[in-house]
C-alpha positions in Angstrom: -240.3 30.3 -101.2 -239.1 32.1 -104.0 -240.2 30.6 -107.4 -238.4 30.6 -111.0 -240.8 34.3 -112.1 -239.2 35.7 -109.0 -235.5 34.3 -109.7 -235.7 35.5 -113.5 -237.1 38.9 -112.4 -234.3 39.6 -109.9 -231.6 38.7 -112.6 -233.2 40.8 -115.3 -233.8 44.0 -113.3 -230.0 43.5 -112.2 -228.7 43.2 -115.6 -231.4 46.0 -116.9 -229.8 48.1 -114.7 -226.2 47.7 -115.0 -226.8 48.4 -118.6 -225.4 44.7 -119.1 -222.0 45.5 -117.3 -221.9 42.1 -116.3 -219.6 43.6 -113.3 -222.1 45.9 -112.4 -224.9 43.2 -112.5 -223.2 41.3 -110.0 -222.8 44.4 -107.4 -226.5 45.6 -108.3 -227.6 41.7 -107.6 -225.9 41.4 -104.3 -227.6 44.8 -103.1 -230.7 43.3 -104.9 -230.7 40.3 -102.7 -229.5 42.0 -99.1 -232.6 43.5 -99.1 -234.1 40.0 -98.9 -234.6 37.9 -95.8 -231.7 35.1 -96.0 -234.2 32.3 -97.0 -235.0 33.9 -100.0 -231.0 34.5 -100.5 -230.8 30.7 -100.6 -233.9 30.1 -102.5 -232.1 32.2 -105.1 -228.6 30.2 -104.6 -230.4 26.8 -105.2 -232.1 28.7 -108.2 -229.0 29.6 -109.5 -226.9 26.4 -108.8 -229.6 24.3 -110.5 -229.3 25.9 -113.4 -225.3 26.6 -113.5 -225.4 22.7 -113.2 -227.7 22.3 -115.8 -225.6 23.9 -118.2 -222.5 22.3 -117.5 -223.5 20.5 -121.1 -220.7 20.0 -123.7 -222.5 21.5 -126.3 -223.3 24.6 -124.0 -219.5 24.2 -123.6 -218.9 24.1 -127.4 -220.7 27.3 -128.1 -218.5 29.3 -125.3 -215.4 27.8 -126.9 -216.7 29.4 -130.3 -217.7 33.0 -128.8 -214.7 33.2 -126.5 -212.1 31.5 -128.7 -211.1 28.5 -126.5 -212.6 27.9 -122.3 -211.1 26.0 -119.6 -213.0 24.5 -117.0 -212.8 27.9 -114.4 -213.5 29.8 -117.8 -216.8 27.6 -118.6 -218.2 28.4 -115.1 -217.6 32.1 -115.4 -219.7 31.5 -118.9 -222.2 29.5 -117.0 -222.6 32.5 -114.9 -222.9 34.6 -117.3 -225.1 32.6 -119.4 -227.4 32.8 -116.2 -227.3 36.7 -116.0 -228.7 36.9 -119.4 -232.0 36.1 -118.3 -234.2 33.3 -119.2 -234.8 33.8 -122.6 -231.3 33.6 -123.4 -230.3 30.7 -121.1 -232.8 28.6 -122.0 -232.6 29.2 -125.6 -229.0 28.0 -125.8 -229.8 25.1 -123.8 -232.5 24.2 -126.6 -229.6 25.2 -129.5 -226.4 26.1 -128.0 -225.9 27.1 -131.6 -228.8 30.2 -131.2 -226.7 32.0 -129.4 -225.6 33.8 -132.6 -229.5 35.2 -132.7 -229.8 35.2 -129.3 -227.0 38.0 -128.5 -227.8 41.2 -129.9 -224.4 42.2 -128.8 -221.5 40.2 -128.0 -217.7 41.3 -127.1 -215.8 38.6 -125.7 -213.4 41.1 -123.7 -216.3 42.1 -121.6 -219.1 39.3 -122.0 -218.8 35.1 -121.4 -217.7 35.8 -118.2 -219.4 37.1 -114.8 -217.6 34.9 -112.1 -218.9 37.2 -109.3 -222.3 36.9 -110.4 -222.3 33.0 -109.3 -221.1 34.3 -106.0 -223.6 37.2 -105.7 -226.3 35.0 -103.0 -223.0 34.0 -101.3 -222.4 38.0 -100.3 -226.0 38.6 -99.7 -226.7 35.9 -97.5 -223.0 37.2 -95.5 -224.0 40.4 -95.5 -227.4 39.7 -94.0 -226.3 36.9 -91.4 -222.5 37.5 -91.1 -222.4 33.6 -91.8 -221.3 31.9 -95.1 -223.9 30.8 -97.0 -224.9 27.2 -95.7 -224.9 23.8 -98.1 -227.8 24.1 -100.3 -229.2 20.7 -100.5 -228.6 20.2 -104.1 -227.0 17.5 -106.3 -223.5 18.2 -106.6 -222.4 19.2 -110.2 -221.5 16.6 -112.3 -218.0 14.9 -112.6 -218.4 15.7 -116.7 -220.3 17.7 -119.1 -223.8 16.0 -119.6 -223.8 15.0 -123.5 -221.2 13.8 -126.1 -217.9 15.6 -125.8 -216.2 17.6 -128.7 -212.9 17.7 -129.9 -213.2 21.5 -129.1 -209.3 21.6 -131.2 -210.8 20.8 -134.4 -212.0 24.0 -136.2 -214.2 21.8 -138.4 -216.0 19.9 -136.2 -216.5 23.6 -134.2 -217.6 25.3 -137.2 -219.8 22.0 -138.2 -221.6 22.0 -134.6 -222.5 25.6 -134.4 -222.5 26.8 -138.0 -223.9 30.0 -137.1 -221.7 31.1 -134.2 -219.1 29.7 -136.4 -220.0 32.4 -139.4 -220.5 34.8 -136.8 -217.8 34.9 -134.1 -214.7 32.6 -135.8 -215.4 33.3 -139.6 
């Protein structure tokens, strides 16, 4: 049974290796995992689904609209993803503040980062690779119909730049 240490450290040594390409993280994590047996794959697929799903927030929401300059529902996924491949440090920090993010990222270009679709699919080709079937239902809660939280009129500037004053200053200013 793999446990969160072991989830966190497969994600970081992916992302410390692809030099946080988040394209390259998700190849380096799908040859990270088929080295696995598939149980641990889908140890790490309920992993990472739990946590995609606890970030499907609208104020985790709110922060990607301010870094990425606006995120539709595919979009806010992708960040989820993303989010995820930053490691725990990161992820759970802007589920504590959404609005630490502008401390949290040393480094942020929005044509490259806030978006790593493949890395949600990453067990998915492991566990294929390794079984030749897809990967099974995971037993997990589905994700929510809507964001957990209040929703934001993500159109207004000023309630944006009120919310997350610092990414505001940061990213939008």
């Amino acid at each position: 049974m793999m446990d969160e240490t072991e989830f966190w450290g497969l994600v970081d040594s992916a992302r410390e290796a692809a030099d946080g390409d988040p394209e390259d993280q998700s190849d380096l994590l799908v040859e990270q995992l088929s080295r696995l047996d598939p149980d641990a794959v889908l140890d790490f697929a309920r992993h990472f689904e739990a946590r995609s799903n606890r970030a499907y927030r609208w104020d985790v929401w709110g922060a990607a609209w301010v870094l990425l300059g606006g995120v539709g529902d595919d979009a806010f996924e992708a960040f989820r993803y993303w989010l995820i491949g930053q490691g725990r440090e990161i992820f759970e920090g802007a589920l504590h503040d959404p609005d630490a993010l502008a401390d949290l990222l040393e480094d942020f270009d929005e044509r490259v980062d806030g978006d790593c679709e493949d890395l949600g699919y990453a067990a998915d080709e492991a566990y294929e690779r390794l079984t030749g079937a897809p990967l099974p239902e995971l037993g997990l809660s589905p994700t929510p119909r809507e964001p957990i939280g209040e929703p934001l009129d993500f159109e207004s500037e000023a309630v944006l730049a009120e919310r997350y004053p610092r990414l505001w200053e940061r990213f939008r200013a």
